[in-house]
N, C-alpha and C positions, 0 to 999 in steps of 0.2 A: 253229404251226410244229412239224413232227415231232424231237423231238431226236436226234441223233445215236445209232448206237451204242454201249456204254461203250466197246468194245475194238474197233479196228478197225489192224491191222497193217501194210496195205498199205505205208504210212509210214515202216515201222521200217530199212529200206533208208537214205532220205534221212537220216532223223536220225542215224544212225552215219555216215553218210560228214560231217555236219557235223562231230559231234562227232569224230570221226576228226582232220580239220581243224585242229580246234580244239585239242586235246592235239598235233598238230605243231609248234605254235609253240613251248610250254616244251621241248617235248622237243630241237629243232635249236637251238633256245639254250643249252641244259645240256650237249647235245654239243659244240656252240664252245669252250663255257667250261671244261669239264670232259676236252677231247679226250685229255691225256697226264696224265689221273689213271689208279690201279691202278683195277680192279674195286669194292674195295669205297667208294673214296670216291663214284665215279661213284653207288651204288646209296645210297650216305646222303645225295648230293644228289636225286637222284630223290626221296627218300624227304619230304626236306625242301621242294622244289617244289612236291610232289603235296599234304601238308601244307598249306602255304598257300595251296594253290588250291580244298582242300577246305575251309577256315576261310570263302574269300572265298563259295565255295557256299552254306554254311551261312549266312553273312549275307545273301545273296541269295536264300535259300529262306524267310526271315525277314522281309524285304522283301515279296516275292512274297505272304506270308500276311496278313501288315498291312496289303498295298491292297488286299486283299479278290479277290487275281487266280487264287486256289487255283481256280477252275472258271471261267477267263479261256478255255479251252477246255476243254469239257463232255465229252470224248471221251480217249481213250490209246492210242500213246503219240502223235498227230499232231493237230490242231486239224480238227474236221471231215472227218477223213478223211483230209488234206495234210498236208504235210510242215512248212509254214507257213501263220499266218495270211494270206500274199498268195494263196493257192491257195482260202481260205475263206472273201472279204471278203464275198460274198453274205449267204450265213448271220450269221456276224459283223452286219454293219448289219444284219439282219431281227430278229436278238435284241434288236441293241441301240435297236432302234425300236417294239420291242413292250414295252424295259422298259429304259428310259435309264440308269438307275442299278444296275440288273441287275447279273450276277456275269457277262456276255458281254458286253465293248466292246473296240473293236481294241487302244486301251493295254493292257487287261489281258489280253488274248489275246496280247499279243508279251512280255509280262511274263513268264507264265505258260509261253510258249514259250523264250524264254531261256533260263528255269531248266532245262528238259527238256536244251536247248542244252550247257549247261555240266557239267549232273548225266554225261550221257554221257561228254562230254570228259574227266571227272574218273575215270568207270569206265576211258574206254580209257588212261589213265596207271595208274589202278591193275594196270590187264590185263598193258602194257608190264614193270611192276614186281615183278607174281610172276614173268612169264615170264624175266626176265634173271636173277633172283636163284635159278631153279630152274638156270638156264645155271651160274651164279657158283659155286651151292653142288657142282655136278657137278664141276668142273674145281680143289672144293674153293679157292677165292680169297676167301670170306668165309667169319665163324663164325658171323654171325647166321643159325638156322633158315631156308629157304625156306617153314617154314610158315607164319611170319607174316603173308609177303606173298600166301598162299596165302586165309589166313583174311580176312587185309582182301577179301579178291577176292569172296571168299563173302558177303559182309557187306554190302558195297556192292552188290551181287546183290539182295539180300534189301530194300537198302533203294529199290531202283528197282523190289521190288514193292508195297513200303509206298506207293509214291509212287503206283503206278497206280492203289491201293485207296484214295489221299488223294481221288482226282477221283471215279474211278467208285462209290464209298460217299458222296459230296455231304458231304465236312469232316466225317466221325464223329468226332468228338472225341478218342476215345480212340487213334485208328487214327494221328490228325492229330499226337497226342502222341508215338505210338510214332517218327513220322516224324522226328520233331524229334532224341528220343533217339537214333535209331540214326545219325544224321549226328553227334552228339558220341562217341559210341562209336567212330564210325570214324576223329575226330580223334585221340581217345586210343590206338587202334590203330596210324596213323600215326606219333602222337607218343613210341611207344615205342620203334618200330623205328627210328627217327633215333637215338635215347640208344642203343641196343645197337649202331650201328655206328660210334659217337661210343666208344662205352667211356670214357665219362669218369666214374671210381665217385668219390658223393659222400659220406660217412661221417658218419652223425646222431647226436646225442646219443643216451644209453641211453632208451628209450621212445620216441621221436620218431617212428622207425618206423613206430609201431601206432598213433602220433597223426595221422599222414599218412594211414594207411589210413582209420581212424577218419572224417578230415575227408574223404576223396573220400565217401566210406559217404556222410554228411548231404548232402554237396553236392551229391552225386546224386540224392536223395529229396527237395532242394529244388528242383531244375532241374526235377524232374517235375512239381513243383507247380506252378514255372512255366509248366510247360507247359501245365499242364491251364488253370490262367488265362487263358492267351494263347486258347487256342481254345476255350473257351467264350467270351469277350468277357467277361470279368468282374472287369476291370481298373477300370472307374470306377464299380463296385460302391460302393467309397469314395473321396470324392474330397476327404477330409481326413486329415491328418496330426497329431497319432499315432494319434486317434481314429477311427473310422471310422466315419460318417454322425452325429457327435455324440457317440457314447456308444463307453465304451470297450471294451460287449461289446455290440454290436447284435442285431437279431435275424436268428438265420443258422437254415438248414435242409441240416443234413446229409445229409442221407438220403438228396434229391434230388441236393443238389449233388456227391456222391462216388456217385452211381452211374454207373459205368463203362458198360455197354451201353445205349445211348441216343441217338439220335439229337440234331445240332446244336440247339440251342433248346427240347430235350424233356424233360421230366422221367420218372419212373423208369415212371410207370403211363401214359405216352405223350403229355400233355399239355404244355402250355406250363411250360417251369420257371421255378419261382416265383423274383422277386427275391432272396430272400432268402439262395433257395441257391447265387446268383454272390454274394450278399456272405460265404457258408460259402467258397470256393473261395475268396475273396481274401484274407479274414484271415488264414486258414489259413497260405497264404503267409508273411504278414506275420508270425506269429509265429513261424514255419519261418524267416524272415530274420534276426530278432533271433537265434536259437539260432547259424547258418550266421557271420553276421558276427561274433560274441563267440568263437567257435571260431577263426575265423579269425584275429583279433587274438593270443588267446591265442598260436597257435601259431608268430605273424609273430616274438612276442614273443619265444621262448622258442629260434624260432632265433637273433634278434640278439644274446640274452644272450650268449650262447657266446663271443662275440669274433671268432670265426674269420668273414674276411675273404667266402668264401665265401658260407656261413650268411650273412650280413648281406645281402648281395645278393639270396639266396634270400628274404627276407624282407624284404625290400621290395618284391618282384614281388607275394609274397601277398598284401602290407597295400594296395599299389598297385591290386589287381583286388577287395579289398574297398572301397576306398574308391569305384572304379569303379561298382560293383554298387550299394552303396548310395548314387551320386548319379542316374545312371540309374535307379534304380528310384524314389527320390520325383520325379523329374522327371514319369515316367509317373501319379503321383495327383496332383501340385498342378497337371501344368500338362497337363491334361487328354490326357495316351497320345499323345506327339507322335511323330511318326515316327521322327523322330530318334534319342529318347530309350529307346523300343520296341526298335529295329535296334541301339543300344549296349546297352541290356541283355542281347539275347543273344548279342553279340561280348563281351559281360564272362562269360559265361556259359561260352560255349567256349573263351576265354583260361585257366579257371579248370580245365578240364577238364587242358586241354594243360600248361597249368603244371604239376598235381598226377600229371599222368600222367610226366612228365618226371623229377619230384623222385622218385617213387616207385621207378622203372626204375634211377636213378642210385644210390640208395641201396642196393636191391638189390645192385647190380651190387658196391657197397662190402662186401656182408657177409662174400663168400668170402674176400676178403680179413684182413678182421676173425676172424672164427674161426682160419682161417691163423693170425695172430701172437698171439691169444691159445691155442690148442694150444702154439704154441712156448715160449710165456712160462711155461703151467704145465712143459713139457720142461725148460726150465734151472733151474726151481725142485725138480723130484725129481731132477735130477744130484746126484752126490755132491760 
């Protein structure tokens, strides 16, 4: 059978007018709910809406990658040329009768079409979102920049081309990682612009700050590890705890296993990658987690110490999504990468984003303040 296409456009009509659709619903519910708010609450519910519809995305592109439904349709941005798999069931059974268990069956072509489904819906609320906030910031009714929502626009742009080069490059790896990343970038994007319309400044101990930054720093360079694990399949690399295939330093092949340009299941000089170098990507991980989870402790800690009511909350969110993280993620080695357990780890993943994007924004927002009254404090100290 001739394969499809990679890019065939025709489609892209149908699929906005879904997705169109589809972002009409939150949108006429948050006008009900929201009808006789000013300007700016209206836009920090949008903000927040759009927010958790891109989290449930991101779980569901997540999903999508775990049943193996990433080339559930082999073509972009429509299934065979259509709009839907019902326009493609031909092809669809012809694939899926030359190769049953294939990466083309109608489940994973309506799977794989979903996400497209929703990915859309989530662009045209962001679309909605700069265009009212560029309305808002002219007639001056908010103080949050319109470029934020300018920048998410561009970004979720960029990431529905990551998405198309997901299918038509066949799961590159690296392509597949970046795909993953840019959908938590765009949480954290989100999840600032809510805290800037929220102005609710939170005030850290002295260093906490640069500890905050610090731990998004790792936490980000963990997620990517993650990432890379997740799409290379080199998750039950090891499938014991603490050790890993026995020993407590196995034998790993770096070389392979961190070379970034390389096709799905390749190694670096174009061959089959060796075992050894998904057990390099998994440990790696694992001791990237150890580092990621004692930081986080640390820091949970160091908020409760304080006392302040606050603080204490904030750090029990933190301790909350490390404890998250590391029960979902041995679930995934002992009890062999259950779906479940997969699809929670990288909603603990993006929790952890939005959390640390949220604390960081608030604290900001605390320091103009903080210099404020300490300028004033040194002022009544050189009065006479």
């Amino acid at each position: 059978m001739t394969p499809p296409a990679p890019y065939d456009l025709s489609p892209v009509a149908g699929i906005a007018l879904v997705g169109g659709l589809l972002a009409l619903l939150p949108l006429a519910w948050l006008w009900l709910r929201h009808r006789d708010a000013g300007p700016s609450a209206r836009l920090r519910a949008l903000t927040v809406l759009t927010l958790f519809l891109t989290f449930d995305l991101v779980m569901f592109g997540a999903f999508t990658r775990l049943t193996d439904s990433g080339l559930g349709c082999p073509d972009w941005p429509g299934c065979y040329g259509s709009q839907s798999p019902l326009g493609a069931q031909a092809q669809i059974d012809a694939a899926q009768h030359t190769l049953p268990s294939g990466p083309v069956t109608q489940s994973k072509a309506w799977i794989e079409m979903v996400h497209r489904y929703l990915a859309t819906g989530v662009g045209a609320l962001i679309a909605v979102l700069a265009a009212l906030s560029w309305l808002a910031a002219r007639k001056r009714h908010v103080q949050v920049s319109p470029w934020w929502a300018s920048a998410t626009l561009l970004w979720v742009c960029l990431q529905g081309a990551f998405g198309a080069l997901t299918v038509t490059m066949k799961l590159y790896p690296a392509i597949v990682t970046a795909h993953l990343l840019g959908g938590l970038v765009l949480l954290a994007l989100l999840a600032v612009q809510g805290q800037l319309y929220q102005r609710a400044p939170l005030a850290l101990p002295r260093g906490m700050h640069a500890a905050a930054l610090a731990l998004a720093v790792i936490g980000a360079l963990q997620i990517a590890l993650g990432g890379w694990v997740s799409t290379n399949y080199a998750v039950l690399a090891c499938t014991d705890f603490p050790t890993c295939q026995g020993h407590w330093w196995p034998s790993m092949d770096f070389d392979h296993g961190f070379t970034l340009l390389r096709g799905l299941g390749a190694g670096k000089d174009g061959g089959y990658l060796p075992f050894a170098a998904l057990t390099a990507i998994h440990y790696v991980h694992r001791l990237g987690a150890y580092v990621v989870l004692a930081a986080m402790a640390w820091f949970a800690w160091r908020l409760h110490a304080t006392g302040d009511a606050a603080l204490r909350r904030w750090s029990l969110a933190v301790a909350g999504v490390g404890l998250w993280q590391l029960a979902s993620g041995l679930s995934n080695v002992v009890l062999g990468w259950p779906l479940i357990g997969a699809v929670a780890h990288t909603a603990g993943a993006a929790a952890l984003v939005v959390l640390l994007a949220m604390l960081i924004t608030r604290a900001r927002l605390a320091r103009p303040a903080r210099v404020l009254r300490q300028e004033r404090n040194r002022a009544l100290q050189a009065a006479p």
